[in-house]
Structure formats: C-alpha cells, structure tokens
C-alpha positions in Angstrom: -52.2 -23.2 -124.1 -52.3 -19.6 -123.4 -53.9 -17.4 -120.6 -55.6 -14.0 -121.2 -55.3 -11.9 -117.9 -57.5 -8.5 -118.1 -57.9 -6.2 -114.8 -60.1 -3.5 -114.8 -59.9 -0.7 -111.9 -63.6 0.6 -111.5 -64.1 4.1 -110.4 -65.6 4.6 -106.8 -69.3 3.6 -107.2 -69.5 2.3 -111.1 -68.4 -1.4 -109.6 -72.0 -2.5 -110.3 -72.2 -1.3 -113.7 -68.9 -2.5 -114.7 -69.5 -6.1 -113.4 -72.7 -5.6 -115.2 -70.7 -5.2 -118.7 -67.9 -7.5 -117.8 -70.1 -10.3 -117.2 -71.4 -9.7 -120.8 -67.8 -8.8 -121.9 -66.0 -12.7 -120.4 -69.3 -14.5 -121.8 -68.6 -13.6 -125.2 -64.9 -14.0 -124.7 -66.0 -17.9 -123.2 -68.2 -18.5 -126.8 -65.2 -17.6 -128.9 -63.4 -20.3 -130.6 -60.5 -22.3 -129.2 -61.8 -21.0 -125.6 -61.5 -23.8 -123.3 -63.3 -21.5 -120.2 -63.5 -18.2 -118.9 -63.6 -17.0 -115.7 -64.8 -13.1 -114.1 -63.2 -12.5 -110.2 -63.9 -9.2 -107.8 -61.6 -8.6 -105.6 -62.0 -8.5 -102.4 -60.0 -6.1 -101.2 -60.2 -3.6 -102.9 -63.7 -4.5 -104.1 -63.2 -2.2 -107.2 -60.7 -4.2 -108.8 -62.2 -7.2 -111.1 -60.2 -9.4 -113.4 -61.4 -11.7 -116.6 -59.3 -14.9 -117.0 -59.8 -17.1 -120.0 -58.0 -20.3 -121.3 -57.2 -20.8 -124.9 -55.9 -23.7 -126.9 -53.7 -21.9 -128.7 -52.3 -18.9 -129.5 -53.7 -18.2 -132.5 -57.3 -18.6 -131.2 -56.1 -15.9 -129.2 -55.2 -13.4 -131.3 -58.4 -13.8 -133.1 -60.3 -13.2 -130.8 -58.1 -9.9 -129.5 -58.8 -9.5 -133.7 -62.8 -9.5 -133.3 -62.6 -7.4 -130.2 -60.7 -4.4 -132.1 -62.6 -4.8 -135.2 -66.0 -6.2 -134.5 -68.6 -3.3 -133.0 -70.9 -5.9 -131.4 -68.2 -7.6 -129.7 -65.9 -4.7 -128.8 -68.4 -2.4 -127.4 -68.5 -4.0 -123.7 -65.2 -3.3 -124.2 -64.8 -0.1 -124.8 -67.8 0.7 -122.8 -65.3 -0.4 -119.6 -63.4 2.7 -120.6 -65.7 5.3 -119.0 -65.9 3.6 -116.1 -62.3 2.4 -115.0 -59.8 4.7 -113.3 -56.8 3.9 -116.2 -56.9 1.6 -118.9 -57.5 -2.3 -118.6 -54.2 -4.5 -118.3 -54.7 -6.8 -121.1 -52.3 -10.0 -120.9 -51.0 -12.8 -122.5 -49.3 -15.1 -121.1 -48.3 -19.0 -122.3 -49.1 -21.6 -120.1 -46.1 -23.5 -118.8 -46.1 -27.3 -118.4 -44.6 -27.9 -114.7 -43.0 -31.2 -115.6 
C-alpha cells in the first residue's frame, strides 16, 4: 500500500477558501481508482496549515492518479487553484506503507 501525504500552508485569511477547494480537491482524489480512503485535516495550531492523506493499494494506482492530476484540466484545477492561495508550494508525498510485523 502506499500513502499520499500533501500539506498546503494557507496565506493569512484564504483558510476558508482553501478548505473550500481542498475538500473538492481529496474527494476526487477518494473516487480515483485503487483509493482505499482519503482523508482532509486542519491543523490546529497553526490553523492555516491543512493536509490531504489518502490510501492506495498500490503504487501504480498512485502514479495514475498523480498522472490525471498533471494532465487532466478538470481534475488538476483544484489543484492548481491551491497555488494562489498557499504561502509556498504544497509538499506532495509518497510514502510506502510498512508492515509492522
């Protein structure tokens, strides 16, 4: 399995537009195939910092997906829209789950 980790750093006052688009932006990242679940988190503090968590089965239903989001208008836009909002670019993530056994 493999995690997706994004954070996004909101500038002062755009934290209700941007969980606005993210909440679009982690449902359509949920509907893409080999998503298991995805999750959207605000931090606390600081309450301008959100992240968007998602499970995949594998890694290549991952890297479609990060395909569709660089290619695809409809589905990058929320995206991209993030941009204008954030204080520096998204961290976008990776990472293979480990089994603890």
């Amino acid at each position: 399995m493999f995690l997706r980790f994004a954070r996004f750093r909101f500038r002062e006052g755009k934290e209700v537009e941007g969980l606005r688009i993210l909440r679009s932006h982690a449902a359509a990242i949920k509907s893409a195939p080999g998503c298991r679940d995805a999750w959207l988190g605000q931090g606390q503090h600081p309450a301008n910092e959100c992240v968007v968590v998602a499970l995949f089965e594998d890694e290549d239903s991952l890297r479609r997906l990060e395909g569709r989001l660089r290619s695809d208008p409809a589905r990058g836009s929320d995206f991209f829209a993030l941009l204008a909002l954030t204080t520096q670019p998204p961290e976008v993530v990776p990472y293979e789950v480990q089994d603890l056994a």
